[in-house]
N, C-alpha and C positions, 0 to 999 in steps of 0.2 A: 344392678343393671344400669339402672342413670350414670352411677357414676362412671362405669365401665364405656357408654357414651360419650363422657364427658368427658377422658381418657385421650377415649380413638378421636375424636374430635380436635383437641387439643395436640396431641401427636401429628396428626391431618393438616393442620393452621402450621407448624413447625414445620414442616414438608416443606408445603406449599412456600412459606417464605425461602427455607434455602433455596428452593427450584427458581423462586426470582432472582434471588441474588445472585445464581448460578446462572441464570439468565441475563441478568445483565451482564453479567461478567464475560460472558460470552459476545454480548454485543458492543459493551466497552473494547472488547480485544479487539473484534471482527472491525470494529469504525478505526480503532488506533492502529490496524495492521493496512488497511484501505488507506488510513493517513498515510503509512508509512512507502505505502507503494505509490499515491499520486504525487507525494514529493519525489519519491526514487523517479517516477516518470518522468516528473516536470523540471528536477534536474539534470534527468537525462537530456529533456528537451533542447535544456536552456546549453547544454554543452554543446549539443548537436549543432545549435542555431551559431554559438561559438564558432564551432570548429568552420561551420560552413561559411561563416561572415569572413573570418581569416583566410580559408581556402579562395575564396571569390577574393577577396583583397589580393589574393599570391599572386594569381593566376591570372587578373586584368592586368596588374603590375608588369609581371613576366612579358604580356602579351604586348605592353605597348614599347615596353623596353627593346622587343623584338620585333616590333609591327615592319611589316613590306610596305615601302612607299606607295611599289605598285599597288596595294590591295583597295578591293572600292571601299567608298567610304558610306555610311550610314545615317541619317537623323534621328537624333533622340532628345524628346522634349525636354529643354533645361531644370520644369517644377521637375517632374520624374528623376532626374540624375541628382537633382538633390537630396531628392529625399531618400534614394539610394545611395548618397553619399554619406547622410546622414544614418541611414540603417546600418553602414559599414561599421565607423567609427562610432557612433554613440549608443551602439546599444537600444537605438529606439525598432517599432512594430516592421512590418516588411513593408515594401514600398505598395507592391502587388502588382499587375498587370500594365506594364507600360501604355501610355495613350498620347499616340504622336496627332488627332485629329487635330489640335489647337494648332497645327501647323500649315493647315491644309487650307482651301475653298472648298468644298463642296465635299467629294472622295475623291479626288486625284491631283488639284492642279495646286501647286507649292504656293503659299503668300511670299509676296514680293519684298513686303515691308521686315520680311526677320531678319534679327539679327546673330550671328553666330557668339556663344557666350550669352547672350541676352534671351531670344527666345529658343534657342535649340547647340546641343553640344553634337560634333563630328567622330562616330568610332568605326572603327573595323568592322569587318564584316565578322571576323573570329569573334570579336566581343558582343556583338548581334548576338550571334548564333549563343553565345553563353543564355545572354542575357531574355531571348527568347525563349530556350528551352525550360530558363529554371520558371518565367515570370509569366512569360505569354504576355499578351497584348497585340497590338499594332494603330495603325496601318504600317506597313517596313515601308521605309521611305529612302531610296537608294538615290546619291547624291549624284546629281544627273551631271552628264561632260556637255552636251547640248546646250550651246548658250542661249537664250531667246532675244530678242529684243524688249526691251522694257518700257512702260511710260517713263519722263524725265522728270523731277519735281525742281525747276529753278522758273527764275523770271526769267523772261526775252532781253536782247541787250539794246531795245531800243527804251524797253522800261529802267535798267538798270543805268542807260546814259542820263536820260528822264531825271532819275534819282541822285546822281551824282551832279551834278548842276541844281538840284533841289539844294544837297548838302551844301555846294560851293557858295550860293548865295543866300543861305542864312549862318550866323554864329550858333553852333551848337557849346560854347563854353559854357555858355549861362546855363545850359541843362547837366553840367558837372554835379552834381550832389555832394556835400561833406557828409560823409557816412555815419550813422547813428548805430551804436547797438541794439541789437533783436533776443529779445528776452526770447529764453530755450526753458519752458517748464517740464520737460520729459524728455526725448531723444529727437530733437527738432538742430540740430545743430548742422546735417545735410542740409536742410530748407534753409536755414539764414544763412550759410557758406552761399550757397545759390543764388539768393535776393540782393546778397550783396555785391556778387557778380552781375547782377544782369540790370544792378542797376549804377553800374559802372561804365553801362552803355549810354550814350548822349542821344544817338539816334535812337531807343527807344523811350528813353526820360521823355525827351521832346513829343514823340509821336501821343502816348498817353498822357502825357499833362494838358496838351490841348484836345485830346479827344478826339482827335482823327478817327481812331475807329467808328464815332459816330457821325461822320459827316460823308462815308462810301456809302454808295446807293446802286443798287443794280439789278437787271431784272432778273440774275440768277437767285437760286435759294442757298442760305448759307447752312453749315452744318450743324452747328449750335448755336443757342444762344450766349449772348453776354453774359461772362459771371468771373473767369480770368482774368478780362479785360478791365472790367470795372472794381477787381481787387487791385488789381497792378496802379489804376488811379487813385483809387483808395490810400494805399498805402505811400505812394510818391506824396501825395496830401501832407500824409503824418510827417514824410520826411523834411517837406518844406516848413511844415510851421516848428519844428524842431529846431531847436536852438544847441547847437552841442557843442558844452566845452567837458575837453579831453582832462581835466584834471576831474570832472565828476562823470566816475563810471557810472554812475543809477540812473544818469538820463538812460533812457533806452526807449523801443516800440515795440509792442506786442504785434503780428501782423496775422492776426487772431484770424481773419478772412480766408486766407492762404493754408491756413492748418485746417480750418472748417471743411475745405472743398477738395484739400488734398487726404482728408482721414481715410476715404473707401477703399484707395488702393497703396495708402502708407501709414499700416497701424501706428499710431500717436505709441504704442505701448514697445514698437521692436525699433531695434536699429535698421538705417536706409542707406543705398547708396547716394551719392546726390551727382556723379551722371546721370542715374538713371531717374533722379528728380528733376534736373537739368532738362531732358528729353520729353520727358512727363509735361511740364510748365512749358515749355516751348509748341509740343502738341497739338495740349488744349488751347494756348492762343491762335495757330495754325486753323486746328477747327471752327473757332469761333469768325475764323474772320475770313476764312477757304471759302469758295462754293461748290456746293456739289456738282459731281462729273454727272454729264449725261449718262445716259444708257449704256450710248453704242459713240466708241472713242477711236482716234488710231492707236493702236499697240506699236508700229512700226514707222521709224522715220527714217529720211533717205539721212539725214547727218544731225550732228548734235545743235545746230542752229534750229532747225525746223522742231525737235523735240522742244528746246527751249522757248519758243515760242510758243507753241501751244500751250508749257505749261501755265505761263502766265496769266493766261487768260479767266486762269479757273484758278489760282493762286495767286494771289494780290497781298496775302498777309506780310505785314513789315517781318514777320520771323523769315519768311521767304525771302523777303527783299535781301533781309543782314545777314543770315544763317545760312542758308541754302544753297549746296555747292552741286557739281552735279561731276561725276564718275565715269569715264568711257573705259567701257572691257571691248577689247580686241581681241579675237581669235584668228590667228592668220592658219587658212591650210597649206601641208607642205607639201600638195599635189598639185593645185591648179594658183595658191596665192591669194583665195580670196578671201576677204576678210570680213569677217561677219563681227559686226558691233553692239553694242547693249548699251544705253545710258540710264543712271540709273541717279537718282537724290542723297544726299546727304549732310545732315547734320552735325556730324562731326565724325574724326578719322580715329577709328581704335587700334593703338599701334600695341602690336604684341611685343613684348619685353623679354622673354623668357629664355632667348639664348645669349650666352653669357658676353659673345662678343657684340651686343648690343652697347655704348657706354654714353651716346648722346643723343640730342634731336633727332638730328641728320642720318643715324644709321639705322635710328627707329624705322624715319620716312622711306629711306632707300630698301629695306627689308619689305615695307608695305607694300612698294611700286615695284617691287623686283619681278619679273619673267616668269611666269611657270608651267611645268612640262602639264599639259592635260594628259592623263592614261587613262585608259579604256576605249571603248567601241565610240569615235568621233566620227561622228560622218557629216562632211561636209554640205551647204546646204544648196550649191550650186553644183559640184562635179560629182556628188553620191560618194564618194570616195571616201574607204575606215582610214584617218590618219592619225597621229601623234603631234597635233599644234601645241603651239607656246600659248598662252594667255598673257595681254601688258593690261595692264591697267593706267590709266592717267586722267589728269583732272582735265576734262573738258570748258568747267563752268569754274572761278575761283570764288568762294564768297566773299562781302566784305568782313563777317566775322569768323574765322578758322577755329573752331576748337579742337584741339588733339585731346586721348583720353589714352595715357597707358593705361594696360591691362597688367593689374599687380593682384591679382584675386582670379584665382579659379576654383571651378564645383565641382568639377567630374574628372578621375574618377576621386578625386581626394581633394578637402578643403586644404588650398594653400596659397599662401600672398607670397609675390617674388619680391626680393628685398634689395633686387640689382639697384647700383648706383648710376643715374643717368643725368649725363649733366646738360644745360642748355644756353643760348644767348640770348638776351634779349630782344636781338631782332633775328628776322627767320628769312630765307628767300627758298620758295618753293618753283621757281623756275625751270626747275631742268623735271619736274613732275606733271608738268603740263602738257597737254595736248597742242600740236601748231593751231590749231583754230580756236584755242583759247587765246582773249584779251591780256596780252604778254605786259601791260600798266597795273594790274594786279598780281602782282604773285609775292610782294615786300609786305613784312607785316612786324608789327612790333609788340612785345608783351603788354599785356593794362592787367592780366587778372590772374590768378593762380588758386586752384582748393586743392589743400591735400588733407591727409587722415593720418593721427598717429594712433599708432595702439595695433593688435592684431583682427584673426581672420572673425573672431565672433566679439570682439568690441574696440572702439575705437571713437576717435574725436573729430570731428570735420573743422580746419580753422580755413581762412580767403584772405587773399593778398590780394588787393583792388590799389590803381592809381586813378586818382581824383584832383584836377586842375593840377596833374604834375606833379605832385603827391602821393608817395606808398601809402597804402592802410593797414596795419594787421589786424585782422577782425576774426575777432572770437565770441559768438554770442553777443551777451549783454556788451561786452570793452572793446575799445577802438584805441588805438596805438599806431602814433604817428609814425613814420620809419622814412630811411634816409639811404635813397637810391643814388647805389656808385658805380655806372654805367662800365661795365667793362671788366670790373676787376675780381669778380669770384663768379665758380660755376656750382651751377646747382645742383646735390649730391642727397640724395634718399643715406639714411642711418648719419646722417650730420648729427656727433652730439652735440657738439658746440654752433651756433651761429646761427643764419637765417637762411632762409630760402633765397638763392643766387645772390643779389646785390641790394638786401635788401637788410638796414642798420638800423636800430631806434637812431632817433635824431636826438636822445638826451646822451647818447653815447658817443656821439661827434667828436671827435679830439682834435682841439687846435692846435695840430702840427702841419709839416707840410707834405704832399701828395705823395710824396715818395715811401713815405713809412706809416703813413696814416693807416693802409687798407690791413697789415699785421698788427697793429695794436689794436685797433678794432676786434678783429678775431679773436687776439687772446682774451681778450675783456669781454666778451659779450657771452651771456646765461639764463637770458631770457627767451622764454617761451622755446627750446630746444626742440626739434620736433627730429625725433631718432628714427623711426619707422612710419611707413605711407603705405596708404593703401587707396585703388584707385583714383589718384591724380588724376587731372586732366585742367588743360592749359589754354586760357581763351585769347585767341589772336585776334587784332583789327586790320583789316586791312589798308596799307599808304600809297603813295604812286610809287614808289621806285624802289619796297624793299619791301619787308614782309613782318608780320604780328600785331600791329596794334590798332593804325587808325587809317583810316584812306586818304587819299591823294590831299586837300586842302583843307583838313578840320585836324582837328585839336585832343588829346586825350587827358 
């Protein structure tokens, strides 16, 4: 009888085991069949997410290939377009819900300060409507024909004469600087492109070596404190007790200050643009040295003298004085004639590049200033009347520093650099872009400084061509490279494999021959520093008395 216990027991334990191993074996299949269907899922997903990335790529494509001039036009925040541009092509998460508020005051009334490409791209309403139904978001922000009046951001011309008799009676040569190399430990090559442009300027060498900024006093309140301002003397410091001879590249400065204050809004770890570092450093000196507006201001002036005068008052910083040009938009109606104005600040002119018959300065300029039809519901702001006016644009206010910036980079809908060739002169005359009530003694300006980028749309080099006492630089980082400017004789051409930027020769490569065949031997000979592809150039003009790009009326570059 035990043993017959002992039996069924032992038969019972044998059970029991196969029943687990039966057991699991049922749940090993039942998890590897669940694997096999969450991958069947998720590459379902991930095709799906495919197909629809490329359908949305077809169909924006299609749309813009086909877009109606007539059709209104849309705002959509530049981060958002990129990062849906980036969702397109790379394969990364969804952007999600579009959010145009960074664009806004409050919920309705547009900021004045954006800039189109910089804080906001221009679509169709077709591509709205896409981009609305798959994403959702808002505010929809429909691009208004309504021109308003605007505040103006320049000085008055009784400051600017003020200024220019300041310049005429002291030498600014002496605040020439021989240029140092700027040690680059990471992706800092935008920031030293930039420092060595702006310190290519005499009127600010001058201003911050003696400290001007600290000797205004007023009973306004300023917007920031000192911290710009006191890098930018900081650093002129390092470059005056700097000794630099050009056979040893390791002299150099770190400009350790300038990286500190700029990491928050230009990770030290990505690449930069250096416009939009240009912009940035220009800004933050603007604040620190602007006073805040009152409360309650005029919005509206009878003409662009009385804007300009106001803004002075509340705008004193030397970036205003040098930088600061100001904009008149004209809308004429074609019912009653009358013409409603806008003045508006500006720090430099973005000229678009991207139609092919674009090939030099001048046709950039003429494309910028050209006429255009407003369409849509215009109504006039004197006779009520829906019309179809032109819009002109021209320069009211000239600065004495001009920076032009083509635009060789776009986000939306697809990452791409224009690779057009566009050539330039050394000197500029912006003349026939002016307003009559502009000071027609500035409008001549001659080149001093040039940054361009080789490389493409997600990496790239920033190098700076500065003239200093009369003297080309090519400045790359830590190295300085003297060059040997031949006024007149080459034009400046993006994808140059050979040669330099316009008329711009190492001076060890000088050939003593005579004028006449000198500029072709050059050419064939020369293989340094090639710079085959650019991406956002942009070109710092001075303004002269009687021509246009470099320096003003009685001083020196």
């Amino acid at each position: 009888m035990i043993q017959l216990n002992k039996y069924i027991y032992f038969k019972l334990q044998q059970q029991t085991q196969v029943c687990f191993i039966i057991l699991n074996f049922i749940i090993y299949s039942s998890q590897k069949i669940q694997l096999k269907y969450n991958n069947y899922q998720k590459n379902k997903q991930i095709q799906f997410l495919k197909n629809r990335r490329a359908y949305e790529e077809f169909v924006i494509k299609q749309l813009q290939q086909n877009e109606d001039l007539t059709e209104d036009n849309y705002y959509l925040s530049i981060t958002w377009a990129r990062d849906y541009t980036t969702y397109l092509q790379d394969n990364k998460p969804s952007p999600g819900p579009f959010d145009n508020q960074c664009l806004l005051i409050g919920n309705y009334n547009l900021k004045q300060n954006i800039i189109l490409q910089q804080h906001y791209v221009l679509i169709s309403s077709s591509i709205m409507y896409i981009i609305y139904n798959l994403y959702g978001g808002g505010p929809i922000i429909k691009q208004q024909n309504q021109i308003t009046q605007s505040l103006t951001q320049h000085a008055n011309s009784d400051s600017e004469q003020k200024q220019q008799q300041h310049f005429q009676n002291r030498s600014l040569y002496k605040y020439s600087i021989q240029p140092i190399g700027l040690q680059n430990t990471s992706n800092y090559c935008y920031m030293n492109s930039c420092i060595q442009c702006l310190f290519s300027i005499e009127q600010l060498n001058k201003y911050f070596y003696q400290k001007d900024y600290m000797k205004s006093s007023s009973e306004y309140k300023y917007k920031k404190k000192f911290q710009f301002c006191l890098d930018y003397n900081s650093l002129l410091k390092q470059f005056n007790q700097k000794t630099l001879d050009l056979n040893q590249q390791s002299q150099y400065i770190n400009p350790i200050e300038f990286k500190k204050n700029s990491k928050n809004k230009f990770n030290p770890s990505e690449q930069h643009d250096a416009q939009e570092y240009l912009l940035f450093v220009l800004g933050e000196i603007q604040d620190e040295l602007n006073y805040v507006l009152p409360q309650k201001y005029p919005t509206e002036f009878k003409d662009s003298q009385s804007a300009y005068d106001f803004y002075i008052q509340y705008h004193p910083s030397i970036v205003d004085q040098l930088f600061c040009g100001q904009l008149i938009s004209e809308v004429q109606c074609n019912k009653c004639e009358h013409v409603s104005c806008a003045y508006d600040p500006f720090l430099d002119l973005s000229l678009s590049i991207d139609d092919k018959n674009l090939q030099n300065i001048d046709q950039c300029l003429e494309n910028f200033f050209k006429a255009e039809q407003i369409d849509g519901n215009y109504k006039c702001e004197k006779c009520n009347k829906i019309s179809k006016p032109q819009k002109k644009i021209r320069i009211g206010k000239t600065p004495q520093i001009l920076v032009l910036h083509l635009k060789r980079f776009k986000m939306f809908p697809y990452k791409k650099k224009i690779n057009s060739n566009i050539s330039y002169s050394h000197i500029l005359d912006i003349k026939r872009y002016c307003s009559l009530q502009n000071n027609q003694n500035q409008v001549n300006y001659k080149l001093f400084s040039i940054i361009s980028h080789s490389g493409g749309v997600e990496y790239g080099h920033y190098v700076s061509f500065n003239k200093r006492k009369d003297k080309w630089y090519f400045c790359d980082d830590e190295n300085i490279k003297k060059l040997l400017a031949v006024i007149g004789t080459m034009k400046f051409k993006y994808q140059e494999s050979k040669g330099y930027i316009g008329d711009l020769i190492p001076e060890d490569k000088k050939q003593q021959k005579d004028q006449n065949d000198k500029l072709q031997t050059l050419v064939d000979q020369i293989d340094y520093a090639a710079l085959d592809k650019f991406f956002f150039p942009f070109y710092g003009f001075h303004v002269i008395c009687a021509g246009l790009l470099i320096f003003h009326v009685n001083f020196k570059i």
